[in-house]
ZADO-1210 file (C-alpha; in nm, 4 decimals, padded with zeros to 6 digits):
<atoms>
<atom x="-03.5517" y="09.5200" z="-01.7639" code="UNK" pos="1"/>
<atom x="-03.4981" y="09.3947" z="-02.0789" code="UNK" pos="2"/>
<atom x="-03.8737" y="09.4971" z="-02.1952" code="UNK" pos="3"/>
<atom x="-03.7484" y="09.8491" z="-02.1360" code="UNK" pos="4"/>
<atom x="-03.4509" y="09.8586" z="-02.4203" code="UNK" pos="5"/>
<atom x="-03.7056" y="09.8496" z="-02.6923" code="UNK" pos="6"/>
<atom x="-03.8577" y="10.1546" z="-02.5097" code="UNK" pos="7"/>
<atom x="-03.5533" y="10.3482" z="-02.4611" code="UNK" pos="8"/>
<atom x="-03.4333" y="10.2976" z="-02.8403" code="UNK" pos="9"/>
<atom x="-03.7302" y="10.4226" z="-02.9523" code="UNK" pos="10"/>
<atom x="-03.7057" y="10.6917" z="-02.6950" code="UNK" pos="11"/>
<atom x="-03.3423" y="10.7770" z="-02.8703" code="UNK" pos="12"/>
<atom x="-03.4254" y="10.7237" z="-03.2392" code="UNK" pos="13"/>
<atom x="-03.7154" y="10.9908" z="-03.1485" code="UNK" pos="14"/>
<atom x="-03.5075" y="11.2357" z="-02.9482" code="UNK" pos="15"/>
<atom x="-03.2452" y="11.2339" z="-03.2781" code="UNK" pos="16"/>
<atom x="-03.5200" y="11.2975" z="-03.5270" code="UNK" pos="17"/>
<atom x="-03.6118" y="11.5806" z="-03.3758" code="UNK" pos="18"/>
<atom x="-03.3508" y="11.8167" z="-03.5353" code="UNK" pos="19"/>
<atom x="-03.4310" y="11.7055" z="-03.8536" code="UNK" pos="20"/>
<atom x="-03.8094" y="11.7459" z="-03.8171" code="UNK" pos="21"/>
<atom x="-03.7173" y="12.1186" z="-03.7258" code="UNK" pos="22"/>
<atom x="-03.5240" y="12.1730" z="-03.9669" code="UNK" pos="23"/>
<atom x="-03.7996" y="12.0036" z="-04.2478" code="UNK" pos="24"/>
<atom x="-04.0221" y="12.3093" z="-04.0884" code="UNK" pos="25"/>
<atom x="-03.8125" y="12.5652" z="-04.0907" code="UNK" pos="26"/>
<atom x="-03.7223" y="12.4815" z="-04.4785" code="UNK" pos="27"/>
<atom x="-04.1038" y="12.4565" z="-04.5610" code="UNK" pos="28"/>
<atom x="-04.1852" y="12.7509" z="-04.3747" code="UNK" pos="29"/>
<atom x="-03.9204" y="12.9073" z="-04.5612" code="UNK" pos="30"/>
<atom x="-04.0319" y="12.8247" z="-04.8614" code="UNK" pos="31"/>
<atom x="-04.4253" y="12.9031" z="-04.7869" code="UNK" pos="32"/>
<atom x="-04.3053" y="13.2726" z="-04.7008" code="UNK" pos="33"/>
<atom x="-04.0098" y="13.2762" z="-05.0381" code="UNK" pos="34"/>
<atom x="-04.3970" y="13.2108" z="-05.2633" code="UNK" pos="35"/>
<atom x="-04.5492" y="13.4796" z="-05.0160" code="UNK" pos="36"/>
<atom x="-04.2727" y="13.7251" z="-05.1037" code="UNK" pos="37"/>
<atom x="-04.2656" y="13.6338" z="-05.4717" code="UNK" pos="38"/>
<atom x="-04.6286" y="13.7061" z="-05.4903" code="UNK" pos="39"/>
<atom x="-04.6096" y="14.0297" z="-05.3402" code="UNK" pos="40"/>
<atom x="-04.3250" y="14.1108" z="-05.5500" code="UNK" pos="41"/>
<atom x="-04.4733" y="14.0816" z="-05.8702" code="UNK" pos="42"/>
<atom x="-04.7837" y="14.2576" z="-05.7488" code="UNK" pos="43"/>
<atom x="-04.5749" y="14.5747" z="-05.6378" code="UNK" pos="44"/>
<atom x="-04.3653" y="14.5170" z="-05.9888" code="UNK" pos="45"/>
<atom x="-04.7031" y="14.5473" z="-06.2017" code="UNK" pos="46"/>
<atom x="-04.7677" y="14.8441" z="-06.0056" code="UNK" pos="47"/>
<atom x="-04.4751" y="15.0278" z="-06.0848" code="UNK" pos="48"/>
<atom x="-04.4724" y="14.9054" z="-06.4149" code="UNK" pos="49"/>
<atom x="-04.8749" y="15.1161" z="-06.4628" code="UNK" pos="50"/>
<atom x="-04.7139" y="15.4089" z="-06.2899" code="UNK" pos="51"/>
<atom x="-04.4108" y="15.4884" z="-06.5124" code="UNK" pos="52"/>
<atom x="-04.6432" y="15.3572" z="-06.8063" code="UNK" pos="53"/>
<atom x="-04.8614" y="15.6979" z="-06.7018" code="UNK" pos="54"/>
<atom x="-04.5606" y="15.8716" z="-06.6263" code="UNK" pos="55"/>
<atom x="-04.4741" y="15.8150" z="-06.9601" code="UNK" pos="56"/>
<atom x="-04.7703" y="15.9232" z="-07.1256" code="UNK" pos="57"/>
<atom x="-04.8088" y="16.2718" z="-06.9345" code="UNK" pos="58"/>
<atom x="-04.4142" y="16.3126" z="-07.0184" code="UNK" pos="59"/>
<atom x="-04.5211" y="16.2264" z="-07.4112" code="UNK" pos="60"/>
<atom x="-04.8313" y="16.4647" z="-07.3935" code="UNK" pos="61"/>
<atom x="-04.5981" y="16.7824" z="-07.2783" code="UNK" pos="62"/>
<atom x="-04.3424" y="16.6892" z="-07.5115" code="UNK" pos="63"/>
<atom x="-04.5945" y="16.6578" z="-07.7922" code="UNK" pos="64"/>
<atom x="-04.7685" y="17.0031" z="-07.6493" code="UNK" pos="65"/>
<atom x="-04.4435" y="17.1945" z="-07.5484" code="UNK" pos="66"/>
<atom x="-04.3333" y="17.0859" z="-07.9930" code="UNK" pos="67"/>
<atom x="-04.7011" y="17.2168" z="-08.1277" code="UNK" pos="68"/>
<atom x="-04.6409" y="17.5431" z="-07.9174" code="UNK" pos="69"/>
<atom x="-04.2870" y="17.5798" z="-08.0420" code="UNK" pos="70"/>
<atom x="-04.4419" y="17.5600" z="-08.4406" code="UNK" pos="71"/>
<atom x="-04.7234" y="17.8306" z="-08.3535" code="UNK" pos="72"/>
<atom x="-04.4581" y="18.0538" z="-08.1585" code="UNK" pos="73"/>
<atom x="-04.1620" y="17.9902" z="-08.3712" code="UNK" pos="74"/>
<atom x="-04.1979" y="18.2283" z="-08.6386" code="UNK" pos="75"/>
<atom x="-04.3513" y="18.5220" z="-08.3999" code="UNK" pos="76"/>
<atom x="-04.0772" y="18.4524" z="-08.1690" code="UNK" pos="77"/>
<atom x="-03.8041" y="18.5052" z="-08.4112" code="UNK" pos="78"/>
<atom x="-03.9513" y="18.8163" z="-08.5235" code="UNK" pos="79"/>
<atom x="-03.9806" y="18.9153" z="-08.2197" code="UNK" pos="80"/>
<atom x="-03.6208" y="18.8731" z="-08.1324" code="UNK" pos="81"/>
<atom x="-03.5191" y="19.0147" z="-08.4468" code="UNK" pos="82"/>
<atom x="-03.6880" y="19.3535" z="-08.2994" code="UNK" pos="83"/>
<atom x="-03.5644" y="19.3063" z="-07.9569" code="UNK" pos="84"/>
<atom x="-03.1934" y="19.2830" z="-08.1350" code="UNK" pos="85"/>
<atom x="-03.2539" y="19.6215" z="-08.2699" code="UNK" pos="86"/>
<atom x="-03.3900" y="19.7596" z="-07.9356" code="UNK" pos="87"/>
<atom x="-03.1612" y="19.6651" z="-07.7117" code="UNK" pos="88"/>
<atom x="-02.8326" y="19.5033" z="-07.8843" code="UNK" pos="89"/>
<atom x="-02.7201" y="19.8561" z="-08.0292" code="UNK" pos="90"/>
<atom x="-02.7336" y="19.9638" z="-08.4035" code="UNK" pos="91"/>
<atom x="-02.5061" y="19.7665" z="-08.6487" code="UNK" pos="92"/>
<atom x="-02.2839" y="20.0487" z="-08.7374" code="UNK" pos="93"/>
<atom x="-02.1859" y="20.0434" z="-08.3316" code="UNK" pos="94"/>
<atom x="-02.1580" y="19.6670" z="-08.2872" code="UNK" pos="95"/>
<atom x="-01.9111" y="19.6778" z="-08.5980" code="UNK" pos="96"/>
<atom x="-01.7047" y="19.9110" z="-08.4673" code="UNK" pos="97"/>
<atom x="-01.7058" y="19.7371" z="-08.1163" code="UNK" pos="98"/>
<atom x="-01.6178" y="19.4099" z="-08.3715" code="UNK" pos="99"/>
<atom x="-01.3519" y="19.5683" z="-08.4995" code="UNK" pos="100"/>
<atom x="-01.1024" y="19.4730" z="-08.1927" code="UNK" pos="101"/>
<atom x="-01.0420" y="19.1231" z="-08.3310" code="UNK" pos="102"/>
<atom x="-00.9926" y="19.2150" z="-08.6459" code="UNK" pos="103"/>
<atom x="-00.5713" y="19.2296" z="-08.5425" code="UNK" pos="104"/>
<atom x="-00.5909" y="18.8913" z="-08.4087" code="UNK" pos="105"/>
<atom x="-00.6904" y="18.7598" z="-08.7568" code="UNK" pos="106"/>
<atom x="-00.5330" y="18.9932" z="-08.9680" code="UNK" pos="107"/>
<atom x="-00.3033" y="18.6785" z="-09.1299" code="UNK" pos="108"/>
<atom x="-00.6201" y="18.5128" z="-09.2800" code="UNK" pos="109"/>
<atom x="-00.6811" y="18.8224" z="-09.4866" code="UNK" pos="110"/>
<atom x="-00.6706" y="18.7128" z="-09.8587" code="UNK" pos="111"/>
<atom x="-00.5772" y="18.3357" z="-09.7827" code="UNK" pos="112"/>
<atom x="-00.8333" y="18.1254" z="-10.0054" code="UNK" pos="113"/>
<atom x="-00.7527" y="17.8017" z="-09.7738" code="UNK" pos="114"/>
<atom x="-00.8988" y="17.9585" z="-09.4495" code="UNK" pos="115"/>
<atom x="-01.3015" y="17.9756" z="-09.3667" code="UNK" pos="116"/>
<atom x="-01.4346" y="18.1119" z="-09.0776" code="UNK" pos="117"/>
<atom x="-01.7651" y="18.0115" z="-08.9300" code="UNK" pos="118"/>
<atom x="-01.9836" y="18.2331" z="-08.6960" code="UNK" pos="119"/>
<atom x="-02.1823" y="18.0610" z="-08.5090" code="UNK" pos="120"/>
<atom x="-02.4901" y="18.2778" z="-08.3761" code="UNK" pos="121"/>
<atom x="-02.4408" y="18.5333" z="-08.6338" code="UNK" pos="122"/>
<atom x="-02.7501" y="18.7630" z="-08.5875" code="UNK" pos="123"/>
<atom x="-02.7953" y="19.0457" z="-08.7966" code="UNK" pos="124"/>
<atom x="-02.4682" y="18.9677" z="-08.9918" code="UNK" pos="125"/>
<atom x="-02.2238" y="19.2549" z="-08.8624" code="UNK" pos="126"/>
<atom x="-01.9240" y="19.0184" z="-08.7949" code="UNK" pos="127"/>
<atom x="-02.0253" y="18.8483" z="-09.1665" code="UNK" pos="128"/>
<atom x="-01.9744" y="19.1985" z="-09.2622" code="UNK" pos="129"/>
<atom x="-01.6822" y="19.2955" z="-09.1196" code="UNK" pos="130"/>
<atom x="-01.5071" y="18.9841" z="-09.2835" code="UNK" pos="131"/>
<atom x="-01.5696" y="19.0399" z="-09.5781" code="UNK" pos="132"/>
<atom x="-01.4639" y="19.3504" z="-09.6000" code="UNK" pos="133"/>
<atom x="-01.1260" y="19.1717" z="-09.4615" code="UNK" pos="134"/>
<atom x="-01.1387" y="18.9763" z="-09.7765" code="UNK" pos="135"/>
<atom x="-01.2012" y="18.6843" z="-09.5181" code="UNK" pos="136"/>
<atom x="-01.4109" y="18.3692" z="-09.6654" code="UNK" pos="137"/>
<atom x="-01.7175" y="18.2928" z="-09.3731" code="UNK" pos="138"/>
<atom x="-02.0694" y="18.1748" z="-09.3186" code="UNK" pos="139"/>
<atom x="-02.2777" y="18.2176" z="-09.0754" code="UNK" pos="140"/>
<atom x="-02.5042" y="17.9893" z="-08.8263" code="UNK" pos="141"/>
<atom x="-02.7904" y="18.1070" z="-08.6447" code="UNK" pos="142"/>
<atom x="-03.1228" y="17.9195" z="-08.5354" code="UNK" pos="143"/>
<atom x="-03.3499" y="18.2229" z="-08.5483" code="UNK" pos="144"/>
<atom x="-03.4575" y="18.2131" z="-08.9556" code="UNK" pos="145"/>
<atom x="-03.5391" y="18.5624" z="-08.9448" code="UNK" pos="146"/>
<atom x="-03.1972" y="18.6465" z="-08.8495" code="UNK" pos="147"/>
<atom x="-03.0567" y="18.4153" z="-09.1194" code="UNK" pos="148"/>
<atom x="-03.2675" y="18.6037" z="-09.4072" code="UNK" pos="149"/>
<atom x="-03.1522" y="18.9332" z="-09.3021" code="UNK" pos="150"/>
<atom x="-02.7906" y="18.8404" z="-09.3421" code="UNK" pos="151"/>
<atom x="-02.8981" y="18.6695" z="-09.6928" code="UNK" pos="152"/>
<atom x="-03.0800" y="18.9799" z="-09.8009" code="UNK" pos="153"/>
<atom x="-02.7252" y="19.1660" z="-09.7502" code="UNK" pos="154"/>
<atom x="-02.5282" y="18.9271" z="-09.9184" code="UNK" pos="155"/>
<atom x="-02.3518" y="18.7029" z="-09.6743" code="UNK" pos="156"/>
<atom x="-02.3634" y="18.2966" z="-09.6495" code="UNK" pos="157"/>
<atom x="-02.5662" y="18.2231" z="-09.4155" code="UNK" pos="158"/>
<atom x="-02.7893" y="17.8823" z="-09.3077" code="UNK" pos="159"/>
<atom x="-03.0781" y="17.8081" z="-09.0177" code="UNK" pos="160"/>
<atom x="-02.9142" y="17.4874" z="-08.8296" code="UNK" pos="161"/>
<atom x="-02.8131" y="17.3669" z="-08.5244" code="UNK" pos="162"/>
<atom x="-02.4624" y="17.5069" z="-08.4497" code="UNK" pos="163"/>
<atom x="-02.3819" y="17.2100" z="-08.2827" code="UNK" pos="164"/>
<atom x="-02.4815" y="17.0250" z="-08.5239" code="UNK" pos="165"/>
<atom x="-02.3651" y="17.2116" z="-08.8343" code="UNK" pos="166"/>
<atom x="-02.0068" y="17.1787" z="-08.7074" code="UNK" pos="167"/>
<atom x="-02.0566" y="16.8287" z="-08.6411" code="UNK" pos="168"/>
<atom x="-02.1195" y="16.8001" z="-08.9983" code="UNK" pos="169"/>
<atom x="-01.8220" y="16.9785" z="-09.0912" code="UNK" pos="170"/>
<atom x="-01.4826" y="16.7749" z="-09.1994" code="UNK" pos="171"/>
<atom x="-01.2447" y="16.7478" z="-08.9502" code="UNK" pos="172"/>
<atom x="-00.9771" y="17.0866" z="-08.9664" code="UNK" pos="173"/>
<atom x="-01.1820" y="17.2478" z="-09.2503" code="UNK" pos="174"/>
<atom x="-01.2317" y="17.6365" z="-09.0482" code="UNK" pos="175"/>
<atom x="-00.9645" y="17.8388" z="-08.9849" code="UNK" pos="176"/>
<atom x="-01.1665" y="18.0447" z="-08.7325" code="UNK" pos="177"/>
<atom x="-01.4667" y="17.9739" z="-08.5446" code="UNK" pos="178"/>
<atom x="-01.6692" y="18.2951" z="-08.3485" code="UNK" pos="179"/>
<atom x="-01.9545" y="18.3456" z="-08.1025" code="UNK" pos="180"/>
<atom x="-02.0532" y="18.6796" z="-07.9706" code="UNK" pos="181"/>
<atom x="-02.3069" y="18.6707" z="-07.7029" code="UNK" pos="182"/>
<atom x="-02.3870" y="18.2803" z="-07.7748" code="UNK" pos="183"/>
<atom x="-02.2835" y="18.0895" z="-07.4852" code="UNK" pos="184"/>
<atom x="-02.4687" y="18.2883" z="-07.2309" code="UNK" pos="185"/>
<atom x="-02.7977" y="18.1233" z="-07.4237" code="UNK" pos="186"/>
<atom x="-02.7106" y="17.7676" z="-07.3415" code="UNK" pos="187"/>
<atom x="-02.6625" y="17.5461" z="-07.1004" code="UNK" pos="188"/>
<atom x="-02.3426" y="17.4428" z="-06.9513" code="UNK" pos="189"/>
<atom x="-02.3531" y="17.0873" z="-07.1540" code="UNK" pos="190"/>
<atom x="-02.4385" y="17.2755" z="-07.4538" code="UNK" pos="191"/>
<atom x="-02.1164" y="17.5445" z="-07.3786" code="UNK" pos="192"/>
<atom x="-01.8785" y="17.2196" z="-07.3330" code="UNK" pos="193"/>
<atom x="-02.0251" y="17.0223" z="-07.6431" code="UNK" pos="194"/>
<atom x="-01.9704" y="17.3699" z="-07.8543" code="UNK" pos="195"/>
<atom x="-01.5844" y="17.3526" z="-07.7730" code="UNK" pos="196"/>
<atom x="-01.6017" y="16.9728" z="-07.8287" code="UNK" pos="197"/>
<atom x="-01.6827" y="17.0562" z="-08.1973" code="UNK" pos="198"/>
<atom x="-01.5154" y="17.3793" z="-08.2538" code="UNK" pos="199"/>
<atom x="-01.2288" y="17.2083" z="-08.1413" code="UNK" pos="200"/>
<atom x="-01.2205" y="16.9477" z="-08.3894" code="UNK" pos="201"/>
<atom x="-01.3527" y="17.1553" z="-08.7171" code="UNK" pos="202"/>
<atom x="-01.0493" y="17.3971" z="-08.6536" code="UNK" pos="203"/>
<atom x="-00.7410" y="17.3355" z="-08.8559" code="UNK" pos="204"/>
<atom x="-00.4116" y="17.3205" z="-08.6393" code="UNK" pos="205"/>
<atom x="-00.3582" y="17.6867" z="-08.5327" code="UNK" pos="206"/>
<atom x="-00.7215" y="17.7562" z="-08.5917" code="UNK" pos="207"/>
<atom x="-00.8717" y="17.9886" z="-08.3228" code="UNK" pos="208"/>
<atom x="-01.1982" y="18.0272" z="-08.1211" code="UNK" pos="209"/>
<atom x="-01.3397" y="18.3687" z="-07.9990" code="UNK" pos="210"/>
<atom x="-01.6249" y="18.3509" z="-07.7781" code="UNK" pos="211"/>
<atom x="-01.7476" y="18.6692" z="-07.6174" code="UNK" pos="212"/>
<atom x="-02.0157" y="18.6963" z="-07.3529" code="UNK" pos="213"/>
<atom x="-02.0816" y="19.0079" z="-07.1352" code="UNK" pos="214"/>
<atom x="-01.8912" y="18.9960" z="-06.7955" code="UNK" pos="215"/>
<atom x="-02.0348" y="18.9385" z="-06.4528" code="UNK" pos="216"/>
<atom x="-01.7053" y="19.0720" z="-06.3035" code="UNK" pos="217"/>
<atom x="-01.8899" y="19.4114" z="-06.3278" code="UNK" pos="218"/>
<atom x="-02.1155" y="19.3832" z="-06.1032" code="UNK" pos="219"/>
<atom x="-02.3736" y="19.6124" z="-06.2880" code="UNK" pos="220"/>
<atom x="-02.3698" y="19.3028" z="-06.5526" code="UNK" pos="221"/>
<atom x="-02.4017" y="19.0263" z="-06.3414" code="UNK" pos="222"/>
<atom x="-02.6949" y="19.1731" z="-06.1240" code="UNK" pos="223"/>
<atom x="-02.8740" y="19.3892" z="-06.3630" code="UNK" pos="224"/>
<atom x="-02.8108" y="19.4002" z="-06.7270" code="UNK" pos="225"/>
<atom x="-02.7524" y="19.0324" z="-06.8171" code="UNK" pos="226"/>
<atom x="-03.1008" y="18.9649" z="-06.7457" code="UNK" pos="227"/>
<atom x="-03.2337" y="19.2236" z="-06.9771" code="UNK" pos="228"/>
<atom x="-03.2426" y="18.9251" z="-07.2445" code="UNK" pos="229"/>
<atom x="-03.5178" y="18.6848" z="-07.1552" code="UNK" pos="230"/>
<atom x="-03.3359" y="18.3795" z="-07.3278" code="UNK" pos="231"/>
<atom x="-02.9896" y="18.4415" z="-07.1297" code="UNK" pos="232"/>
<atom x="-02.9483" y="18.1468" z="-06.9183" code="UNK" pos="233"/>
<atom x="-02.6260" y="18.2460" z="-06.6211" code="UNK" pos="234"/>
<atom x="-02.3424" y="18.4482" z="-06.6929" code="UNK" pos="235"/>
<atom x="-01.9698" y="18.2725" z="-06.7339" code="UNK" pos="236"/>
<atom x="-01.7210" y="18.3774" z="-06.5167" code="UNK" pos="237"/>
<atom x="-01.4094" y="18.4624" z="-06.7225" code="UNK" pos="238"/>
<atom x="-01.1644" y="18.2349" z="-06.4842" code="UNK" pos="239"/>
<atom x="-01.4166" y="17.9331" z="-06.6240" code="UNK" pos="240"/>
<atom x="-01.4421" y="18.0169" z="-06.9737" code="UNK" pos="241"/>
<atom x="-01.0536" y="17.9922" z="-06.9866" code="UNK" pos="242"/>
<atom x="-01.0711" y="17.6711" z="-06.7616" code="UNK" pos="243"/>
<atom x="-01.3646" y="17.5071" z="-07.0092" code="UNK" pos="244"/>
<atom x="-01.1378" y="17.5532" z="-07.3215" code="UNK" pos="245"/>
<atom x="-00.7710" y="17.4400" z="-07.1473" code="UNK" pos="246"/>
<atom x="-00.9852" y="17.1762" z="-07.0368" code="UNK" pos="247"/>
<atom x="-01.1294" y="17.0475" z="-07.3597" code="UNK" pos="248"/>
<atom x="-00.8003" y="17.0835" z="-07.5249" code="UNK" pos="249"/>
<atom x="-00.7174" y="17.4165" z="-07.6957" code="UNK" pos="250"/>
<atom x="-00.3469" y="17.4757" z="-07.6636" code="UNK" pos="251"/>
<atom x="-00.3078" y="17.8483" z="-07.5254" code="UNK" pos="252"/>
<atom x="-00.6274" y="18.0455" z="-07.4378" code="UNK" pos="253"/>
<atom x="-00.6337" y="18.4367" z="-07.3389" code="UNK" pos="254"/>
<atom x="-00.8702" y="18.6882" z="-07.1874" code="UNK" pos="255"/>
<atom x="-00.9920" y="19.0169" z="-07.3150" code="UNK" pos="256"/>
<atom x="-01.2135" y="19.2414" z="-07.1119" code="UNK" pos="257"/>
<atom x="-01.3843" y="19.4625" z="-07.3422" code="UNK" pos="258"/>
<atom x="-01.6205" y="19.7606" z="-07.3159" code="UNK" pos="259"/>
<atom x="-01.5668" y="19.9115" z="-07.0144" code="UNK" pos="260"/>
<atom x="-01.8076" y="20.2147" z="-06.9149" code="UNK" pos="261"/>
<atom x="-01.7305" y="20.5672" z="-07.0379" code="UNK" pos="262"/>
<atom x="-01.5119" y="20.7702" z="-06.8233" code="UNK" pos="263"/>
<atom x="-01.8019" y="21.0250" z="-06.7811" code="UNK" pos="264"/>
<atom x="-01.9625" y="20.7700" z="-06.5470" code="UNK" pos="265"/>
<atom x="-01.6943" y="20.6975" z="-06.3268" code="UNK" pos="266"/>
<atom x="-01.6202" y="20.8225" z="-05.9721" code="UNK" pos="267"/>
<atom x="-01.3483" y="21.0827" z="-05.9320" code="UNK" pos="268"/>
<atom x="-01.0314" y="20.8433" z="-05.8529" code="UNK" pos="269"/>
<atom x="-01.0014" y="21.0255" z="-05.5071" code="UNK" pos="270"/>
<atom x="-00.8468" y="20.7319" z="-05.3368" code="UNK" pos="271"/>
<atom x="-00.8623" y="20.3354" z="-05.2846" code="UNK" pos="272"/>
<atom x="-01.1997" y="20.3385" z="-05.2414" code="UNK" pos="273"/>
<atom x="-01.3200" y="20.4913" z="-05.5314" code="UNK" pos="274"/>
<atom x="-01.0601" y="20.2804" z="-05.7665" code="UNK" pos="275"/>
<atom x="-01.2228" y="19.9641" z="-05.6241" code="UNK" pos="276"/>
<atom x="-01.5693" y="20.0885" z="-05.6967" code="UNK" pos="277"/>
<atom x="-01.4738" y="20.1878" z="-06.0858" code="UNK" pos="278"/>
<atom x="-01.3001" y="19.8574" z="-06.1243" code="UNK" pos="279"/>
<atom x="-01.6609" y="19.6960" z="-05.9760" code="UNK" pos="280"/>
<atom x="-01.8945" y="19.8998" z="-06.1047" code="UNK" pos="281"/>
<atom x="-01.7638" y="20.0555" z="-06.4133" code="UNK" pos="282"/>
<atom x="-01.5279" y="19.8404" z="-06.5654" code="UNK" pos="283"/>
<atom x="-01.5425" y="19.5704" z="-06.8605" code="UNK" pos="284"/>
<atom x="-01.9067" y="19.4501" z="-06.9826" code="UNK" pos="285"/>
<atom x="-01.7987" y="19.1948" z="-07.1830" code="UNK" pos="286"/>
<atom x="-01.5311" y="18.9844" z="-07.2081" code="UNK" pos="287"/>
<atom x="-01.4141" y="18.7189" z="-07.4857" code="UNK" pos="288"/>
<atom x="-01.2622" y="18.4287" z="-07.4711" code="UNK" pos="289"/>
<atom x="-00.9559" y="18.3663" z="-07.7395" code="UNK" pos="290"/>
<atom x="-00.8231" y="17.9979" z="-07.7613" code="UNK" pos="291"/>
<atom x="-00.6339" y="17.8580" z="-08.0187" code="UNK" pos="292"/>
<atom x="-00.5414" y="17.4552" z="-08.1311" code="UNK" pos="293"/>
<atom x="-00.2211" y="17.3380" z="-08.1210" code="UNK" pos="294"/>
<atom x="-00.0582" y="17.3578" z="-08.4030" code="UNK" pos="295"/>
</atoms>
């Protein structure tokens, strides 16, 4: 009997160890499979790291090709747009006269030394034109070079930049007016809400904006003619032009639909119908956006 105590304390001191050995293995397995993991971790991490380091090489070899095609094209493409302008935009005497519908809305900077009015996009000059004629200080922005000498050649100030950019530059509540006709359709949205950004702040209190852009409320616009410019990106719905600059912090902001068709093309007003298919079909082309800073 008493040989057997020896036994059975050994028997015990075993039994309780047993926990603890399982638990020893389940740490080192632990740990075996935690250097496993790690292993396959960093293998998979090397990976990735060789694909976005080719990723980032094609993406560097079509930026690098996409800026050598832009230099060969550049001047041909301004040229060409130049031509395309002429074709298709209307002859300068017409877009003057089609200008000529702001020319109210800024009649109190006529003469006034202190104001300067930037247009940003200005083409072939016609709005340049039509200032100074106003006795209105202005320059004029455009990207396209070509553009920019033709509106040299007839005597306006005029510079190749970034519109962005160039207002950017400009001190804070230098312009008293800042225009765009047929701009914003070109960019993207971004681009539209960074544009407002900086007019905003280069305007002097009061100062206004007038963006115009043709109007997809006519449906003929919006489904057909927009897209006779290659470079227009998506027409602007009026409702969200107005939003955009309320949104960005003009003051007061206003709509005016422009251009509608001649009344030579529209149906005989014979009854509801017919009203809702002039309205559609014939109505404004173009529409501008007026906002103004507080002030």
């Amino acid at each position: 009997m008493a040989s057997s105590v020896p036994f059975r304390s050994r028997l015990k001191q075993r039994l309780r160890a047993l926990p603890l050995i399982g638990n020893l293995l389940a740490f080192v397995h632990t740990l075996i499979r935690l250097h496993v993991l790690r292993d396959q971790t960093a293998i998979q991490f090397a990976a990735l790291q060789t694909q976005n380091a080719q990723l980032q090489q094609r993406l560097d070899a079509l930026e690098l090709a996409q800026a050598q095609t832009g230099s060969v094209m550049g001047a041909d493409l301004a040229s060409f747009y130049v031509a395309f302008e002429d074709q298709f935009r209307g002859a300068r005497d017409d877009i003057k006269q089609r200008l000529r519908v702001y020319l109210p809305r800024i009649a109190h900077l006529a003469g006034d030394a202190q104001a300067l009015a930037l247009d940003v996009g200005c083409g072939r000059g016609e709005w340049l034109e039509l200032l100074a004629e106003q006795d209105m200080r202005a320059v004029g922005v455009d990207s396209n070079a070509a553009m920019v000498a033709a509106c040299i050649a007839r005597g306006h100030s005029a510079q190749c930049a970034d519109a962005i950019a160039y207002l950017q530059s400009l001190p804070a509540g230098s312009l008293a007016l800042v225009t765009g006709f047929h701009i914003i359709e070109h960019i993207p949205f971004a681009t539209q809400i960074a544009l407002l950004d900086a007019a905003l702040v280069a305007l002097r209190p009061g100062g206004c904006l007038i963006l115009e852009t043709p109007n997809p409320e006519n449906l003929r616009v919006g489904a057909c003619s927009f897209y006779t410019d290659p470079t227009h990106l998506r027409p602007l719905l009026p409702d969200v032009a107005q939003f955009m600059a309320r949104q960005r912090g003009f003051a007061t902001t206003e709509i005016l639909r422009l251009h509608p068709c001649p009344d030579t093309e529209r149906l005989a007003a014979d009854g509801p119908t017919q009203l809702v298919l002039n309205d559609a079909l014939f109505g404004a082309r173009d529409f501008a956006l007026i906002a103004t800073k507080a002030g």
